[in-house]
TISEMAR-892087 format. One record per residue (C-alpha): residue in one letter; x, y, z. Coordinates in steps of 0.5 Angstrom, whole numbers, padded with zeros to 4 digits. Layout:
// residues N
> A  X  Y  Z
...
// end
This chain:
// residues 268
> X  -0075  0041  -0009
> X  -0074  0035  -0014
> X  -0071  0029  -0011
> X  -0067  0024  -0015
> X  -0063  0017  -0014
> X  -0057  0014  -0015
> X  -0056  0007  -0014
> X  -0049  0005  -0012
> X  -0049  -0003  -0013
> X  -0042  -0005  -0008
> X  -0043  -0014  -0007
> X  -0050  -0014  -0010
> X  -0052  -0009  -0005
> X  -0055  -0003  -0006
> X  -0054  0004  -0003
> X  -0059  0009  -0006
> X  -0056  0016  -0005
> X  -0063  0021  -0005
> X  -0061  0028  -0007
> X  -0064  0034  -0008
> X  -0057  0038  -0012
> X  -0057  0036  -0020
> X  -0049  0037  -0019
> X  -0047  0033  -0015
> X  -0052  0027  -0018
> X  -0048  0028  -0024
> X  -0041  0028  -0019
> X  -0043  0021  -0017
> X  -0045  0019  -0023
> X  -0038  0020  -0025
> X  -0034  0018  -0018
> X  -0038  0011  -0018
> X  -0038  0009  -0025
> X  -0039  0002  -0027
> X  -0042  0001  -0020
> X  -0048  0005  -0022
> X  -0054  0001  -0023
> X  -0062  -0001  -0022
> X  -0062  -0008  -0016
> X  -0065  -0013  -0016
> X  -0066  -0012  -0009
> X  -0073  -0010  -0006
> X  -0069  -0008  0000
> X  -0064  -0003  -0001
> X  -0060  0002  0004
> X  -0063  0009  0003
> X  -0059  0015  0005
> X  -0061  0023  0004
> X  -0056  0027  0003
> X  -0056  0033  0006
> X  -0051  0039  0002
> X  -0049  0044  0007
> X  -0043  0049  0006
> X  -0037  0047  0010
> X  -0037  0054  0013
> X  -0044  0053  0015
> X  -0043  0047  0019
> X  -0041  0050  0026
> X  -0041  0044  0029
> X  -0037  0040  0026
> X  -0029  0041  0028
> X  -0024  0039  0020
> X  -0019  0036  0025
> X  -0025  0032  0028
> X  -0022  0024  0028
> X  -0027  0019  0026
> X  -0032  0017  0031
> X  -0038  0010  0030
> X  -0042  0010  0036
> X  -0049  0007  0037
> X  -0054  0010  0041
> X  -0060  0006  0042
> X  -0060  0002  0036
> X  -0058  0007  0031
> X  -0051  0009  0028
> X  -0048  0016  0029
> X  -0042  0017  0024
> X  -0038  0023  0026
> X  -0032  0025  0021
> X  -0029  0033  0021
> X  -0032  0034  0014
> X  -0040  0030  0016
> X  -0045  0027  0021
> X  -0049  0021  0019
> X  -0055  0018  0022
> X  -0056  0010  0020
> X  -0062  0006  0022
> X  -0059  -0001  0020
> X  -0066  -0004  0022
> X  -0070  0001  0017
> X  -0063  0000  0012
> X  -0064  0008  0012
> X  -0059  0014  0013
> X  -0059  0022  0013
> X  -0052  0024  0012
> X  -0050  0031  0012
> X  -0043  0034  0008
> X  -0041  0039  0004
> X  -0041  0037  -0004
> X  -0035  0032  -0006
> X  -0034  0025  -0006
> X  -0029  0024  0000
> X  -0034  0024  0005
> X  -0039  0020  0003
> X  -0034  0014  0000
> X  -0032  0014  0008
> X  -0039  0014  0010
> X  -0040  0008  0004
> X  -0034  0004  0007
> X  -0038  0005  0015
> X  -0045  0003  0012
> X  -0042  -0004  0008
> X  -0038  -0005  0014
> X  -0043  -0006  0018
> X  -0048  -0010  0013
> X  -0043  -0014  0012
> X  -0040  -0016  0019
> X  -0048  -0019  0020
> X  -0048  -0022  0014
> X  -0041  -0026  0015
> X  -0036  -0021  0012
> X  -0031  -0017  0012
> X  -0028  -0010  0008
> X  -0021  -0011  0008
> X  -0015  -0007  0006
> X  -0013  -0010  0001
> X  -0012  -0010  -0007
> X  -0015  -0016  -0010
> X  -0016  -0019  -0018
> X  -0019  -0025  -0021
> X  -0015  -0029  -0025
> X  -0016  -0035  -0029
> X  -0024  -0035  -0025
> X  -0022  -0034  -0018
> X  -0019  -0029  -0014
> X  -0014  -0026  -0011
> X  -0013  -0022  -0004
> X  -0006  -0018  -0002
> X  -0006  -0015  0004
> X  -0001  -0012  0008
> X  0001  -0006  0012
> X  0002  0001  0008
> X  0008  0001  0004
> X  0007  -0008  0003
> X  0007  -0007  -0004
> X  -0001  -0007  -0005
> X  -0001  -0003  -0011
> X  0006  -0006  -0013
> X  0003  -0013  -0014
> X  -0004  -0010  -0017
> X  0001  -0006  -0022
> X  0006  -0012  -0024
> X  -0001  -0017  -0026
> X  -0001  -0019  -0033
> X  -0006  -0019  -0038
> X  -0012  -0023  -0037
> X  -0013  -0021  -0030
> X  -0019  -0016  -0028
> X  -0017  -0012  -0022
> X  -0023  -0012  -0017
> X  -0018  -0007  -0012
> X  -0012  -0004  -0011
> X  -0015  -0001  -0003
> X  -0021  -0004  0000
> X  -0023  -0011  -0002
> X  -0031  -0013  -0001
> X  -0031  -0020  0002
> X  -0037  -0024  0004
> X  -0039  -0032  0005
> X  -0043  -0036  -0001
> X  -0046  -0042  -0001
> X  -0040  -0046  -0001
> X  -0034  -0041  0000
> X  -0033  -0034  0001
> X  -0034  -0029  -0005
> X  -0030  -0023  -0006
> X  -0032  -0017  -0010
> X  -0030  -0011  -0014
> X  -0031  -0004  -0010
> X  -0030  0003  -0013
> X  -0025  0005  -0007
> X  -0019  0007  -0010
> X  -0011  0008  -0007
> X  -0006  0009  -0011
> X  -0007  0007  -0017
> X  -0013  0011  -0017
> X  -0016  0005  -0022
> X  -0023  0003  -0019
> X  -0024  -0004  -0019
> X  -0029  -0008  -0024
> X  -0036  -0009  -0022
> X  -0035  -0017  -0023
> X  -0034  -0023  -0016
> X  -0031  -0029  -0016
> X  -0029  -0034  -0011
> X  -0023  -0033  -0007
> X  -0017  -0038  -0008
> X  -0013  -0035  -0004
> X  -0010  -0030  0001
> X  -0004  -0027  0000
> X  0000  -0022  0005
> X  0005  -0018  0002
> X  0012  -0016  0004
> X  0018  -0014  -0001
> X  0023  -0018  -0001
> X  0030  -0020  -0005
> X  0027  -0026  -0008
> X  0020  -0029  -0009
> X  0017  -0034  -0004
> X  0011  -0037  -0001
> X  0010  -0039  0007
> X  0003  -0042  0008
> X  0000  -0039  0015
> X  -0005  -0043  0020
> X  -0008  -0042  0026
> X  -0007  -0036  0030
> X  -0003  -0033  0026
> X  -0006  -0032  0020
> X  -0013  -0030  0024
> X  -0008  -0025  0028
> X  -0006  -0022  0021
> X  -0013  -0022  0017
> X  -0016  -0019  0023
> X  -0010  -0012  0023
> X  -0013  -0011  0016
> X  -0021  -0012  0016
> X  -0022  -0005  0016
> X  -0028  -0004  0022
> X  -0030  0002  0025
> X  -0035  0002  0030
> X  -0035  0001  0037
> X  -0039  -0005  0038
> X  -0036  -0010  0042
> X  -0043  -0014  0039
> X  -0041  -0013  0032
> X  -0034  -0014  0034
> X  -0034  -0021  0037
> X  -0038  -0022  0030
> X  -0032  -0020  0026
> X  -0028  -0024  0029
> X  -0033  -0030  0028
> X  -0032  -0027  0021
> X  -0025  -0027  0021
> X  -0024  -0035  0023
> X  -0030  -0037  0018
> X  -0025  -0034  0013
> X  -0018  -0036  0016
> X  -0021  -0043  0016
> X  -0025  -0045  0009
> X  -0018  -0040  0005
> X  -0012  -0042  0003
> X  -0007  -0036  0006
> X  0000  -0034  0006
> X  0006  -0030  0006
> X  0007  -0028  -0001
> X  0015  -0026  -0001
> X  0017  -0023  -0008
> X  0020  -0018  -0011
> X  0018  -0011  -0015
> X  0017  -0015  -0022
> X  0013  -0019  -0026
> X  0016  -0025  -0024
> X  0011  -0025  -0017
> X  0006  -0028  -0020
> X  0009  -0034  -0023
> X  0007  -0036  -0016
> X  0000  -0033  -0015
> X  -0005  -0039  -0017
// end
């Protein structure tokens, strides 16, 4: 049995996917894109993957909901189409699934999720770009205008998401990074970072506006977005750290606007 590796590089952090098929080597190959790569990491998250016919995983219910428990330090990843092993201590995994690139994007999410979470991080569902060497973050409840505003962006700046945004502390403020996770636009983001100049949470309206958002309020709406899956009340309470470490060291608004081009005249 031939083995071969994929490294899939999201934030600088690797995942090297081990697989054993030739096809889908070359399914990720083509899904990931510019986020394939070697690292510069001595310590990446390895995961094997374990292909298996959907027909033949008795165990598995398609109508299963997602489940992230831990169980004596290790984490069980339970979706109706994979199981998934994780040991974040020796950054290794075994995920078993069928050959397509939905179930193993969503046990990609979870990894990062939890890497990040100790790490001062956060996912967020939320469209990102860079302009002018900063980025900008558009969160919102489905329907806001995420793929809207991602549309609208004018020349000259580099779409990091239109889904979910990779966020995590640097030296002085927090980075945010390009990810391969696609929503509506279905264009990956750029495999680039930069520092984040503001957060902006959209919702369409008759006329383009900006409220500056403190306190509690603005942590009570970053923490609705940063997408969390585990059920870990230690994991939990750091991302609730996270969130305030954010909301504390980041400029952040309402950012109401119209369906146009025109919105961002106010995005700097």
């Amino acid at each position: 049995m031939t083995i071969a590796a994929v490294d899939i590089v999201i934030g600088g952090t690797a995942v090297r996917i081990a697989v054993t098929d030739e096809n889908f080597r070359h399914l990720l190959l083509d899904h990931y894109g510019d986020f394939i790569g070697e690292t510069e990491s001595a310590d990446p998250i390895e995961l094997m993957i374990d292909l298996t016919p959907s027909s033949a995983i008795d165990e598995i219910d398609a109508e299963d909901d997602l489940q992230v428990v831990n169980e004596s330090g290790i984490w069980i990843l339970r979706r109706g189409d994979f199981r998934a092993r994780y040991d974040p201590d020796r950054r290794c995994g075994v995920v078993r699934q069928g050959a397509n690139r939905y179930s193993i994007d969503a046990v990609l999410r979870i990894v990062h999720s939890i890497d990040l979470a100790g790490e001062g991080g956060f996912l967020l569902h939320a469209a990102s770009a860079i302009r002018d060497g900063r980025a900008f973050i558009f969160a919102g409840r489905s329907g806001a205008g995420k793929t809207t505003i991602a549309r609208l962006a004018p020349a000259g700046v580099s779409l990091l998401s239109d889904e979910i945004s990779w966020v995590r502390p640097s030296a002085e403020r927090f980075v945010a990074w390009g990810t391969p996770f696609t929503g509506e636009l279905g264009q990956p983001g750029v495999n680039r970072s930069a520092p984040v100049g503001a957060l902006y949470f959209l919702e369409q309206a008759r006329e383009n506006r900006i409220t500056r958002l403190e306190g509690a309020e603005a942590v009570r709406l970053l923490l609705e977005n940063i997408l969390f899956f585990a059920d870990d009340p230690r994991l939990v309470r750091r991302v609730f750290d996270n969130a305030c470490a954010f909301a504390e060291s980041t400029s952040i608004f309402r950012l109401s606007f119209l369906p146009d081009s025109s919105a961002w005249e106010l995005i700097r």
